[in-house]
Structure formats: C-alpha cells, structure tokens
C-alpha positions in Angstrom: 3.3 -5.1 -16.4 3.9 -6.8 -12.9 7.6 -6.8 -13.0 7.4 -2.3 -13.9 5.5 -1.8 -10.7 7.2 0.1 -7.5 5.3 -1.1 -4.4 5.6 1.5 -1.7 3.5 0.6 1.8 3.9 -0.9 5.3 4.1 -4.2 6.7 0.8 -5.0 4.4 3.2 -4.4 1.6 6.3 -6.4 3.1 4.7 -9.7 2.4 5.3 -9.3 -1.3 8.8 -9.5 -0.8 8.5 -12.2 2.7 6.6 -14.7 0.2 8.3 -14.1 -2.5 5.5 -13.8 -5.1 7.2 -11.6 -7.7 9.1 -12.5 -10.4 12.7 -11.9 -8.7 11.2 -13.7 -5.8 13.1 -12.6 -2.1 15.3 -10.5 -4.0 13.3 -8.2 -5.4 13.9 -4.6 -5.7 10.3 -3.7 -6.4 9.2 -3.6 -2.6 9.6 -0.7 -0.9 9.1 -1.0 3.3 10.8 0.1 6.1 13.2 -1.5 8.1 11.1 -1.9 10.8 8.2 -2.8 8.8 5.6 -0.6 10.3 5.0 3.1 8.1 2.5 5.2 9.2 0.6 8.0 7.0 1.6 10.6 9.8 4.9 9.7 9.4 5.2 9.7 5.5 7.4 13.1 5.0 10.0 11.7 7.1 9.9 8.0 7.5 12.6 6.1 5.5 11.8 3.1 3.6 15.1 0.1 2.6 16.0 1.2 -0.4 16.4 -2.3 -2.4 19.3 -1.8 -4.6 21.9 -0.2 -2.1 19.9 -1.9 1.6 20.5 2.2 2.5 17.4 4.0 4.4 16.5 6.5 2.8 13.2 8.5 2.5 10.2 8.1 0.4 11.3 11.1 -1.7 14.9 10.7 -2.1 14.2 6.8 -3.5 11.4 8.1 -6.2 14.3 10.7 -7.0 16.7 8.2 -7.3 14.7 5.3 -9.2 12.2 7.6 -10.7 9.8 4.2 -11.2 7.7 4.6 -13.7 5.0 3.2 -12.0 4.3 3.3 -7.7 1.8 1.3 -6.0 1.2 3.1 -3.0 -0.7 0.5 -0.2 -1.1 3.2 2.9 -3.0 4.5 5.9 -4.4 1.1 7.8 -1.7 2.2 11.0 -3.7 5.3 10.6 -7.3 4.6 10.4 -6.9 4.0 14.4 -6.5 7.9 15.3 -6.7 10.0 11.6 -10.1 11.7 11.1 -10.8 12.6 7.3 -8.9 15.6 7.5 -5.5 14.7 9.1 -5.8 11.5 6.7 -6.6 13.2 3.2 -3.7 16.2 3.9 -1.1 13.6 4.5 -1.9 11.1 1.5 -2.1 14.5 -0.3 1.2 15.6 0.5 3.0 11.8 -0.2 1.5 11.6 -3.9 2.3 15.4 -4.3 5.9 14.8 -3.1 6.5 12.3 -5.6 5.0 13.6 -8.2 7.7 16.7 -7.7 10.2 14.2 -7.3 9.6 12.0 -10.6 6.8 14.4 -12.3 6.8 11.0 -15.2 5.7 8.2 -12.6 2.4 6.7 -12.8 1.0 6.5 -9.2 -2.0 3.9 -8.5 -3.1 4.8 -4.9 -4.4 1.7 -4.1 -7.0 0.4 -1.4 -5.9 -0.3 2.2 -7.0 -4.2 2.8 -9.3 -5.2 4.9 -8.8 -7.1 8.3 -10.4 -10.1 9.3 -13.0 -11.1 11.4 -10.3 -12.6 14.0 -8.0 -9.8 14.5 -7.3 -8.9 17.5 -7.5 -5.1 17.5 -10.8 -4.5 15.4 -11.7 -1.6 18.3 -9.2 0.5 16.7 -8.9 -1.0 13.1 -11.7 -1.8 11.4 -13.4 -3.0 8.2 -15.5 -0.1 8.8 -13.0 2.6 9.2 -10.9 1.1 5.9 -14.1 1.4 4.0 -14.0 5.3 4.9 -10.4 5.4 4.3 -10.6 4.0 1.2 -13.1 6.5 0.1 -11.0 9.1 1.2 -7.8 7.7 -1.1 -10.0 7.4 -4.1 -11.1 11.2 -3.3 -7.0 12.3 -3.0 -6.8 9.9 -6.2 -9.1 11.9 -8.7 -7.5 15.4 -7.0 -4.3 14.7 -7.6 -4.9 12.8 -11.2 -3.2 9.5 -10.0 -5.3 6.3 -10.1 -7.0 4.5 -7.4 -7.5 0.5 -7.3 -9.8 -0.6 -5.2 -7.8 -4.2 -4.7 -9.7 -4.7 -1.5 -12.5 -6.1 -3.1 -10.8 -9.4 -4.0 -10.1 -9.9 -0.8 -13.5 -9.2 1.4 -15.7 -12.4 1.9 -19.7 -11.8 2.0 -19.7 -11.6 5.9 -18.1 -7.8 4.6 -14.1 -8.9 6.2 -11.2 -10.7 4.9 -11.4 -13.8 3.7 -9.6 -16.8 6.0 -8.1 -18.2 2.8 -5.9 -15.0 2.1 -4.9 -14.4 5.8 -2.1 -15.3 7.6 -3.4 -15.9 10.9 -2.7 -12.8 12.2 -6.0 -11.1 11.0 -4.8 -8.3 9.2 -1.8 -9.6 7.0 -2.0 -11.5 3.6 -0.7 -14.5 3.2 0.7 -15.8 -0.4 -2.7 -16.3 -1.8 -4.0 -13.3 -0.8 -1.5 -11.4 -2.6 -1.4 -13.2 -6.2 -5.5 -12.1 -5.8 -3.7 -8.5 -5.3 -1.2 -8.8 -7.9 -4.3 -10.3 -10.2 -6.5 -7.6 -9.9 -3.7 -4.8 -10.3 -2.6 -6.7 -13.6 -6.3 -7.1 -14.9 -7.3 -3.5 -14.0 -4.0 -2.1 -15.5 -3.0 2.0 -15.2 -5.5 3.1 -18.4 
C-alpha cells in the first residue's frame, strides 16, 4: 500500500526521500517537493514541485496530469500557519485538492495532518503547536467538503507535554527525523484510504 502512495508537501515531506525510508530508498519517485524544498499553501497554484522521473520542475497540476497517481498524500500549510487566517488557509487547500482532482478525477487524495513542532524550535512565535492544531482542523473541514480523506498522522508524533516528541526530531525542531517518519508511514499504512 506504501509503495502506491504519491507524497506531495514541503521540506516536512523531503525527509522521506533525504532518509531514504521507502522502499526505493533515495531514488524514489514517490516524493514530490520542490527544488528549493520550501512550498507554501499561498503558493500552491503556481509553485513547481521536482518531478521524480524526468528531475523537470514542473507544477503541482501538470505532474498529477502526467502521473495521474492513484493515491496523493498531501502534507501542507505549516509555512502558512505563520500569516493564513482560516479563510485565506481553507480557499487555498480548497483550490490544490480541487485542482487535482480536475487533473486526475481517479486519484485518491488523503489530506493529511501538518506535524507538529517541538518544544525547542526556534520560531514557535510564528509556528506553533497551537496554530497546527487549528490548521489541522481546518484540513479535515476542506477534507469532508471536497470528499478526499483526512489522516490525522500528527498524533503519533505529539508527546504528552502536547509537542513533538525529541525522539522523532531532528534537531531542528520542526523536521522529522527517520523514526519520526516510519511512525508516519505506520499510521498511514494502518489507517489505510477506506
């Protein structure tokens, strides 16, 4: 199930191909980032992502066109929980599942949850455990709207003092490190698209 999954998302994303914890390892073609690493939700419509199997940049749209995955793990929005209210947040999600659902009507999109930071990082003024919480409840509203799934991932990863867990960081606060995305990869496998 794993190995069928599209993983669209930002530099909390890259990791899955930096660690190599898929089955095809470094070279996978199942990641989806851009080449800069960093992907905003403002900048989803026109933002280009590596497309794996030709290294061309290319947009969100035209690689769902292209690959037409038949399933898309989208892992979006903590670059913009610092400065999206609700609204701004929940028209732009809107528009990227819609778009790909136009693109690839067949794909099954799982919206999933954005992770949380740790207590450590350095910017928690403008990205917060707080603020994801809120976000996440906003992209499991856009989930039921549009009739993709939502997977609320996050929760593997949050320790009882409510942030992310040491063990899954990699020092920088808000990125996972190996074990914090086989926990990921566990929970999307054991809570499977139904």
């Amino acid at each position: 199930y794993i190995d069928k999954l599209t993983f669209l998302g930002d530099s909390t994303t890259y990791g899955l191909e930096y660690y190599g914890v898929l089955s095809d390892r470094e070279d996978t073609t199942q990641v989806w980032t851009p080449a800069s690493g960093t992907l905003t939700l403002s900048n989803q419509s026109f933002a280009t992502i590596v497309y794996p199997e030709t290294g061309e940049e290319i947009t969100i749209v035209d690689a769902v066109t292209e690959k037409k995955p038949e399933y898309l793990v989208i892992t979006l929005g903590v670059n913009g929980v610092s400065f999206m209210a609700e609204d701004y947040f929940t028209s732009e999600y809107t528009s990227l599942v819609q778009n790909i659902l136009d693109a690839s009507p067949n794909t099954k999109i799982i919206c999933n949850s954005i992770y949380p930071v740790a207590s450590d990082y350095d910017h928690l003024d403008s990205i917060n455990n707080e603020r994801i919480t809120a976000a996440n409840g906003w992209i499991r509203n856009v989930a039921e709207a549009t009739g993709t799934k939502y997977c609320d991932s996050a929760s593997v990863l949050i320790g009882d003092d409510g942030y992310l867990k040491q063990e899954y960081c990699n020092g920088d606060g808000i990125h996972l490190n190996s074990s914090g995305f086989l926990q990921v990869l566990d929970y999307l496998r054991t809570h499977a698209y139904q």
